[in-house]
C-alpha positions as CSV (number, residue, x, y, z in Angstrom):
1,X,0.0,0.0,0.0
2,X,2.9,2.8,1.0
3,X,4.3,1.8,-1.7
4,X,1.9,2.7,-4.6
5,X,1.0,6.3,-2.9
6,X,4.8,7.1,-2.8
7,X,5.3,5.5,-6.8
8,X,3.2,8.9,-7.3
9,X,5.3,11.3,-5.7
10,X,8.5,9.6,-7.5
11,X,7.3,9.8,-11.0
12,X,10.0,11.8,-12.7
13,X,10.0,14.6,-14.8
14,X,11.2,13.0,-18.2
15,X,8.7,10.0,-17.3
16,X,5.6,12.6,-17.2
17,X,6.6,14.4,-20.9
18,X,7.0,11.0,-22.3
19,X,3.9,10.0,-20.8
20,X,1.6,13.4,-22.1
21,X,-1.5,12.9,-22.0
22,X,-1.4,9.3,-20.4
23,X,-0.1,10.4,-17.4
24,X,-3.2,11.8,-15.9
25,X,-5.2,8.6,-16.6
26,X,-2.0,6.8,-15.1
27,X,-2.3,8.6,-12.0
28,X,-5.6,8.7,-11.6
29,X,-5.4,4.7,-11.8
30,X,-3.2,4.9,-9.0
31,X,-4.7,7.3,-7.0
32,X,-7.7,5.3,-7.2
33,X,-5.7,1.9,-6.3
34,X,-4.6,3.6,-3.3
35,X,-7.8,5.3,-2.1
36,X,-9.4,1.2,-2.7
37,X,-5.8,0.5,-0.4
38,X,-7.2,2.9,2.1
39,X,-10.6,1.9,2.3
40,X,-9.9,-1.6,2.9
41,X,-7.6,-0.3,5.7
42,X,-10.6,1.9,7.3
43,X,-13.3,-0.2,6.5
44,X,-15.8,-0.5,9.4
45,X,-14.2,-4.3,10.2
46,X,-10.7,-3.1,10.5
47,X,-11.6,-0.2,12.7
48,X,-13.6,-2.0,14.8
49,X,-10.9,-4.4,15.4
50,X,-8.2,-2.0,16.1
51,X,-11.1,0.0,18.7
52,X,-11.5,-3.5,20.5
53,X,-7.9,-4.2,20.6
54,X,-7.3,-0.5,22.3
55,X,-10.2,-1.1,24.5
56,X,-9.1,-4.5,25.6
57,X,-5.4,-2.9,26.5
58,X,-6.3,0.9,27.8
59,X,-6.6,1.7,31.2
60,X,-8.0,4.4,32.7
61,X,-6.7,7.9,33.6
62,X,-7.4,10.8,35.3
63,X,-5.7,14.1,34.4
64,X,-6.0,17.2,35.8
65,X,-8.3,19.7,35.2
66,X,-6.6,21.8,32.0
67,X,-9.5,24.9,32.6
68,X,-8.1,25.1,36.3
69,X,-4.3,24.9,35.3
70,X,-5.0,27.5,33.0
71,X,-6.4,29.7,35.7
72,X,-3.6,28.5,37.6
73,X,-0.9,30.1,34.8
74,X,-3.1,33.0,34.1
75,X,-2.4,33.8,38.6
76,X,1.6,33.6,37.2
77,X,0.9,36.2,34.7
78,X,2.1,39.9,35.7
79,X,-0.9,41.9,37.0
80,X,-1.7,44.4,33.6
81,X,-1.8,40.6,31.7
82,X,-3.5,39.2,34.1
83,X,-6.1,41.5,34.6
84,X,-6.8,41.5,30.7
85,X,-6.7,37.7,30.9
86,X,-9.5,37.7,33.9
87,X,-11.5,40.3,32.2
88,X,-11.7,37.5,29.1
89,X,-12.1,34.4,30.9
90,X,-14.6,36.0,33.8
91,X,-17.6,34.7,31.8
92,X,-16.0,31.3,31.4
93,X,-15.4,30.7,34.8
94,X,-18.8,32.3,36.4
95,X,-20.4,29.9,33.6
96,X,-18.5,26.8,35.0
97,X,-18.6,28.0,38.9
98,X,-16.7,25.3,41.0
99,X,-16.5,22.9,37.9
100,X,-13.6,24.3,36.5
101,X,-11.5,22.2,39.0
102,X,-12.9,18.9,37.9
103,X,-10.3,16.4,36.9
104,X,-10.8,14.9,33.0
105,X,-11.4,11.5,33.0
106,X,-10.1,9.4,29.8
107,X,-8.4,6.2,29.0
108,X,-4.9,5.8,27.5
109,X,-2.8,3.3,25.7
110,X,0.4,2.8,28.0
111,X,3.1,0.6,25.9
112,X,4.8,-0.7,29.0
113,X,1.7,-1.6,30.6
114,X,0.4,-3.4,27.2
115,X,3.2,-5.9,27.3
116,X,2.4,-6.9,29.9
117,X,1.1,-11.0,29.5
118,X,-1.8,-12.5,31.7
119,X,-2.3,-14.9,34.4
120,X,-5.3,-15.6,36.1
121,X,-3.2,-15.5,39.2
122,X,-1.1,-12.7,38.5
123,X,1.6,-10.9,40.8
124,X,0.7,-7.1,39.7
125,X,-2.2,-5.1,39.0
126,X,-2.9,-1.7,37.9
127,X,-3.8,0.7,40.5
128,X,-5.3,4.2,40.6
129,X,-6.2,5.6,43.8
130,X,-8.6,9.2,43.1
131,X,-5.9,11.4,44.2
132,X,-3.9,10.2,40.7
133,X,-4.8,12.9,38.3
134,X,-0.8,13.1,36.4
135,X,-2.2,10.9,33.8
136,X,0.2,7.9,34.5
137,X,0.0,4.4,35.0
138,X,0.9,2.6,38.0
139,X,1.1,-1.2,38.4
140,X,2.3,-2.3,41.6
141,X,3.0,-6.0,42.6
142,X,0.7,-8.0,45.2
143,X,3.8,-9.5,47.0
144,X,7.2,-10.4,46.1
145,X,8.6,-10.9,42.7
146,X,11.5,-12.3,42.2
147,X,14.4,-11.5,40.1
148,X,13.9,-13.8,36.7
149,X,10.1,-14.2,37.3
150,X,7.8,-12.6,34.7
151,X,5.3,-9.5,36.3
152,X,1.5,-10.8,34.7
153,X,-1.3,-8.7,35.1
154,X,-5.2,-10.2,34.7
155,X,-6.9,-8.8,31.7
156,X,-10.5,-10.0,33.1
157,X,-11.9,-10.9,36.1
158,X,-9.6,-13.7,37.6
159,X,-12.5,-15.0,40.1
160,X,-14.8,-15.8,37.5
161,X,-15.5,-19.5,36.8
162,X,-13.1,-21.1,34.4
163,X,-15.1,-21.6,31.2
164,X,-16.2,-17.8,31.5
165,X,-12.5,-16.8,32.2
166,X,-11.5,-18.6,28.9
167,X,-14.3,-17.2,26.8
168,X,-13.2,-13.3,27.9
169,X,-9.8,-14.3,26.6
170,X,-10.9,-15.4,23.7
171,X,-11.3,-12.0,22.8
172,X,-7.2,-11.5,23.2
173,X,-6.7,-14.3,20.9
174,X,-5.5,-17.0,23.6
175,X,-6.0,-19.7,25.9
176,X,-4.7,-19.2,29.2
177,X,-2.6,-22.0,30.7
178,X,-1.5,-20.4,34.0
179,X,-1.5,-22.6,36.7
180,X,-5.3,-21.4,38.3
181,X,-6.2,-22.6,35.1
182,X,-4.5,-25.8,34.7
183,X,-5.7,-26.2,38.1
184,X,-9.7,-25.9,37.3
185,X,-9.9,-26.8,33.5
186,X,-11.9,-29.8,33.7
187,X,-10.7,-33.2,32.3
């Protein structure tokens, strides 16, 4: 696909004189192969996948409130900019009264975090406490880890019953073996 939209940009000058008049029918056959590229790309199937597969590895964040750290920088400002600054935003913030200071609320894709493999019995979790509003993640472990063992995190729900644990990670494409599950999986 990257391929035919850059053959477009690369077409030489000498190339397009010999070409004439067959060069706009040329690149119109190739624009149009790499719009059909594209919409194979965005079709509704493709972007639902790559939605699910961000939704099954986001977690959650909290950042603060951007409307109150920009009243907070707009207090840093000398006083004639700051007065001209509170004479604009005035309406704003009688409009918003005390919900100016409300964190935003928003899930992220963390990288780190989204390596992470799973284990119905895992030794770290993800962990947000309300007073987190930076925007990070923070996985912390549930007891010791030792040096050359692997830090899982659960994906799902690890107490539900086996079969319904296995049929929520269908959706990541596997089939846990960890040892709760080699434990319950029936014979």
């Amino acid at each position: 696909m990257r391929s035919s939209m850059l053959s477009v940009h690369h077409v030489s000058f000498s190339a397009v004189t010999r070409l004439g008049s067959n060069f706009h029918t040329m690149s119109n056959y190739r624009y149009h192969s790499s719009y059909l590229n594209f919409a194979l790309v965005f079709s509704l199937e493709v972007y639902g996948h790559i939605i699910g597969m961000f939704e099954l590895n986001n977690l959650d964040l909290v950042v603060a409130s951007p409307v109150e750290d920009y009243f907070i920088h707009i207090d840093d400002l000398p006083d004639d900019k700051k007065e001209e600054a509170e004479k604009a935003t005035a309406p704003l913030l009688d409009a918003l009264d005390d919900d100016y200071a409300v964190p935003c609320d928003g899930t992220a894709f963390f990288p780190l975090q989204s390596c992470m493999n799973h284990s119905c019995c895992p030794n770290a979790k993800a962990f947000k406490r309300d007073e987190d509003n930076d925007g990070h993640a923070v996985i912390i472990a549930l007891g010791p880890i030792s040096k050359d063992e692997e830090i899982t995190i659960s994906y799902i729900d690890e107490e539900l019953p086996y079969e319904e644990r296995q049929a929520e990670l269908a959706d990541y494409g596997f089939t846990c073996t960890c040892s709760k599950c080699q434990e319950e999986k029936p014979n």
